[in-house]
C-alpha positions, 0 to 999 in steps of 0.5 A: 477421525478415520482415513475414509473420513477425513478422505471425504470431509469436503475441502473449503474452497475459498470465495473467490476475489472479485476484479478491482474496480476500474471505474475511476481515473485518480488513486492516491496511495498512502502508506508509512515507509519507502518499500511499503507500496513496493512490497504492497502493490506495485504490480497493480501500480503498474497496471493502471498508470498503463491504462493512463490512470493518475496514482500519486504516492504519499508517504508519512516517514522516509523511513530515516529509522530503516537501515541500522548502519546507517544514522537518520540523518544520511537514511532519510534523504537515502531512502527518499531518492530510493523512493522517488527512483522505484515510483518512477519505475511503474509510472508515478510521478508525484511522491509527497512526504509527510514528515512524521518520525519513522518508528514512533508514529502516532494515530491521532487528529494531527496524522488525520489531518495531514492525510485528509489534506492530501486527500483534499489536494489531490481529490482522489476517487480510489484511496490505497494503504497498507494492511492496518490490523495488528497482525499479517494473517495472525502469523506475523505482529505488524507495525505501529506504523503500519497500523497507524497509518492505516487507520488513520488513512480510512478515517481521513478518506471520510473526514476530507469529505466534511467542512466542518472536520479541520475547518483550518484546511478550508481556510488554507484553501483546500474544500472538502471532497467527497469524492473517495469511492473506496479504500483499498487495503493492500496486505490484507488478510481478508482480500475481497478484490484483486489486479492481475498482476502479470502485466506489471510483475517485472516492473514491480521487482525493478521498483522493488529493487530500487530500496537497493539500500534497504534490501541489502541491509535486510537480507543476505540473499542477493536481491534481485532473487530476493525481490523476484521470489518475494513478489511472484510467491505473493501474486502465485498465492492468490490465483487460486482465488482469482481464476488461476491469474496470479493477483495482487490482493486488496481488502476494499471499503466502499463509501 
């Protein structure tokens, strides 16, 4: 191909993402680990709970298999106050844990029911997770965990909705509710809406910072440098798709 024809080969602009649905009053995100959301989208977090919305987290594992130095047993309850600490930082309150092992999750009825149960407590119309294919833009191999858990969160945000699906959760008094609107996939690599993420940026880089431990067991570099730099190169990336605003992104599923 010769210089003037690759100088006139037009660029493809990206489609452009669409503002976030604001129509709804509670979101309940679930993901695998503490520092997911965190990573994920906590600058959104801290948006809407500004906006007087209700989030709730849920978390599958405590992430007692994150740090190498330290045994499950002491990293688990670590990583749970880290956890509780960052929610609080963007206006969450709630922090429940499901207890599956951090590492093996499985997909399966019995992570489906565990989330459909969450679901039904606390009857969300915005469900949130974490990027659920098997890779971070076909650069990077995710997580089993990842995968898994967010998998498993799209199916439940359907099977909360049927009496006939884990009729024993009924039995425990919890009915059914149809009430999930859409699923917002954070991290993914096919984003069709996005929050401002100027509000909330330095709120999130505080929460971020709260998995002091984590971090500090991830990386050498000093982490308020870490964290700062990781959250506003990812926000910066999507402003080209979002009027020049810098964004968190979400793939998002209606129902």
């Amino acid at each position: 191909m010769s210089d003037q024809e690759t100088e006139s080969t037009p660029r493809q602009v990206p489609a452009q993402l669409r503002p976030m649905p604001e129509d709804w009053q509670r979101a309940l995100a679930v993901v695998a680990h503490p520092d997911d959301l965190e990573y994920g989208c906590s600058a959104a977090v801290a948006a809407w709970t500004d906006a007087g919305r209700e989030v709730v987290y849920v978390l599958a594992t405590r992430g007692e298999a994150g740090i190498d130095g330290l045994a499950p047993a002491v990293c688990g309850p670590l990583r749970e106050r880290e956890q509780r600490a960052s929610a609080e930082v963007v206006g969450v309150s709630e922090v429940e844990f499901l207890d599956h092992k951090d590492g093996v999750i499985e997909y399966g009825l019995g992570l489906r029911r565990d989330i459909a149960a969450a679901i039904r407590r606390h009857r969300p119309e915005l469900v949130i997770t974490l990027n659920h294919r098997d890779t971070w833009g076909g650069v990077a191999w995710n997580t089993p965990d990842h995968v898994a858990v967010g998998r498993a969160t799209l199916d439940a945000a359907g099977d909360a909705g049927n009496r006939w699906i884990f009729p024993e959760l009924t039995e425990q008094g919890l009915e059914p509710w149809n009430g999930v609107r859409w699923v917002a996939v954070a991290g993914s690599s096919g984003p069709t809406h996005a929050v401002d993420a100027t509000p909330g940026l330095e709120r999130a880089v505080r929460s971020l910072l709260e998995h002091r431990a984590y971090i500090e067991a991830l990386t050498d570099k000093d982490p308020e440098e870490y964290c700062r730099t990781f959250l506003t190169e990812n926000a910066q990336a999507a402003a080209e798709r979002f009027g020049g605003v810098p964004a968190v992104t979400f793939e998002v599923f209606g129902r």
